[in-house]
N, C-alpha and C positions, 0 to 999 in steps of 0.2 A: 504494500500500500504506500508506502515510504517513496518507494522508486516511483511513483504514479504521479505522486504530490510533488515530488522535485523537478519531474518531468515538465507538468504542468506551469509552474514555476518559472523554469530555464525557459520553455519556449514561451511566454509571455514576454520574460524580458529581452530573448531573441527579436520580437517580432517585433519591439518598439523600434530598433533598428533598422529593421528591414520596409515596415509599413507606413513611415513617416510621412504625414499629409505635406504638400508644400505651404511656402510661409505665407502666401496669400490667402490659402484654402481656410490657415488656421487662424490667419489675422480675423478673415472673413464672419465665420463659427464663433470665434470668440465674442468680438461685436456684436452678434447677433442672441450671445449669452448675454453678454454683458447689458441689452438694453431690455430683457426679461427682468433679469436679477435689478435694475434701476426702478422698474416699475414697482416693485414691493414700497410698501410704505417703510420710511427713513433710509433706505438703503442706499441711494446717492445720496445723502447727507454721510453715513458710515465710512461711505469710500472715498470722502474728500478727508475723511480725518484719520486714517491710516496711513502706515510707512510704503504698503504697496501690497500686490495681490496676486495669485495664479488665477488663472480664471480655467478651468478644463469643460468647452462646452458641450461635449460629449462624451463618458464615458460609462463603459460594455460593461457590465456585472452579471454573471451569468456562470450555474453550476449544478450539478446534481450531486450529492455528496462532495465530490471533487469540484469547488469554483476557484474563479479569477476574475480579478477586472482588470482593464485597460483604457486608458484615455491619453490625448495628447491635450498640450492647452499652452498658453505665455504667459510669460512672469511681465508685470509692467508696474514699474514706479512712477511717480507723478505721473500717470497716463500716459508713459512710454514703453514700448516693448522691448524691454533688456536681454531676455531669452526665451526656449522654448523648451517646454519639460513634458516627458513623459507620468502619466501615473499606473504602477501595477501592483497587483495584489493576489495571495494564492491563500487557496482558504482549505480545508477539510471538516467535515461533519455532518451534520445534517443540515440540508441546505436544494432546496431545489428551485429555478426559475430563473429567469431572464430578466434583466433591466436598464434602462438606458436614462441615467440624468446627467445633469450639470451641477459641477462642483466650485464655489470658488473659495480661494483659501485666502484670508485676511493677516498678515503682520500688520499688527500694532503696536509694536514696540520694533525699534532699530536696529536693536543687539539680534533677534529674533530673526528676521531680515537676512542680514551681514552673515549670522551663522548658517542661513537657509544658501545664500548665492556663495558662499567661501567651499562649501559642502562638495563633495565627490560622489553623491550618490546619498540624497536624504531619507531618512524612514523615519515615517511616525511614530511616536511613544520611543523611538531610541536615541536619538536626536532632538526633537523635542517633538510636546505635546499639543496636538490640537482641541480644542475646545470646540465641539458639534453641536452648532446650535440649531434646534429646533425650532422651525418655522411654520407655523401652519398658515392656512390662509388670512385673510383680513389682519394678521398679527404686522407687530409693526417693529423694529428691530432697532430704533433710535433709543432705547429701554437698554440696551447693549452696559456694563460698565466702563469696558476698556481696561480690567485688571487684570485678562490672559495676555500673552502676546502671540496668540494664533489663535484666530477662529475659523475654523471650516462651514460652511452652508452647502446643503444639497435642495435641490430645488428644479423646476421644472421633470420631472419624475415620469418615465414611461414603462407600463411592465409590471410586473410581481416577482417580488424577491424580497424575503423575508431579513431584516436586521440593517442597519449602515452603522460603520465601523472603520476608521481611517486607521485604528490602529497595525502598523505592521505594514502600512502601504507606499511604497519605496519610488519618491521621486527621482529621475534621473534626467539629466539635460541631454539635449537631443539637439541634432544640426539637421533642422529640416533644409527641402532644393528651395 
């Protein structure tokens, strides 16, 4: 079972390499997350008072005992696009279904940031910790404290798949064409 799970695993993070959208495709996707994720109440107010964000506008969760996800997405500070990162994730247990949303991941704090782009390959919970916040509809997210220095949002949600969990999900920069 071991061999199954690492398997799973290696060719995810295989394929962030090999399937790289180009940087227009991603610029494009992401803008197009990105003015979802604005429409929420307070949420362009949030993102003008952050250090900077990943935006991933699509990524794959999807498993049957054995899952994974995958997404690609760009890191932009002040509203500029500094890089482009992959997200992957290899899961085992009981777990069955398909799902496709958008993630965006918020540094509020500097140091947070700086250790996130200094980084050779980031994983959550080992590196540091994101704070998943919960949004349901009509909620409003200007309620935020700003005492983590990383919050994650999932949003725009297609599919069934039981649980979100960023812990153990291993960012990696990527040179899309």
């Amino acid at each position: 079972m071991f061999k199954k799970f690492s398997f799973a695993i290696f060719s995810i993070l295989i394929a962030s390499q090999l399937i790289a959208k180009p940087v227009s495709v991603l610029e494009a996707e992401a803008n197009a997350a990105l003015a979802v994720f604005k429409s929420k109440p307070g949420a362009a107010n949030f993102l003008s008072q952050i250090k900077g964000y990943l935006v991933f506008p699509s990524v794959i969760k999807g498993g049957f005992v054995v899952g994974g996800e995958y997404g690609e997405g760009v890191l932009r500070v002040n509203n500029r696009t500094i890089g482009y990162y992959s997200i992957a994730s290899g899961s085992i247990g009981f777990q069955a279904g398909l799902q496709e949303a958008s993630y965006l991941i918020a540094f509020v704090s500097q140091r947070a940031l700086d250790n996130f782009i200094k980084s050779d390959g980031w994983e959550a919970g080992v590196d540091g910790t994101i704070t998943l916040v919960t949004w349901g509809a009509g909620k409003d997210i200007s309620s935020i404290s700003y005492e983590k220095p990383i919050y994650g949002f999932v949003f725009d949600s297609k599919g069934l798949m039981g649980g979100v969990s960023l812990e153990g999900t291993k960012f990696t920069r990527i040179n899309p064409k």
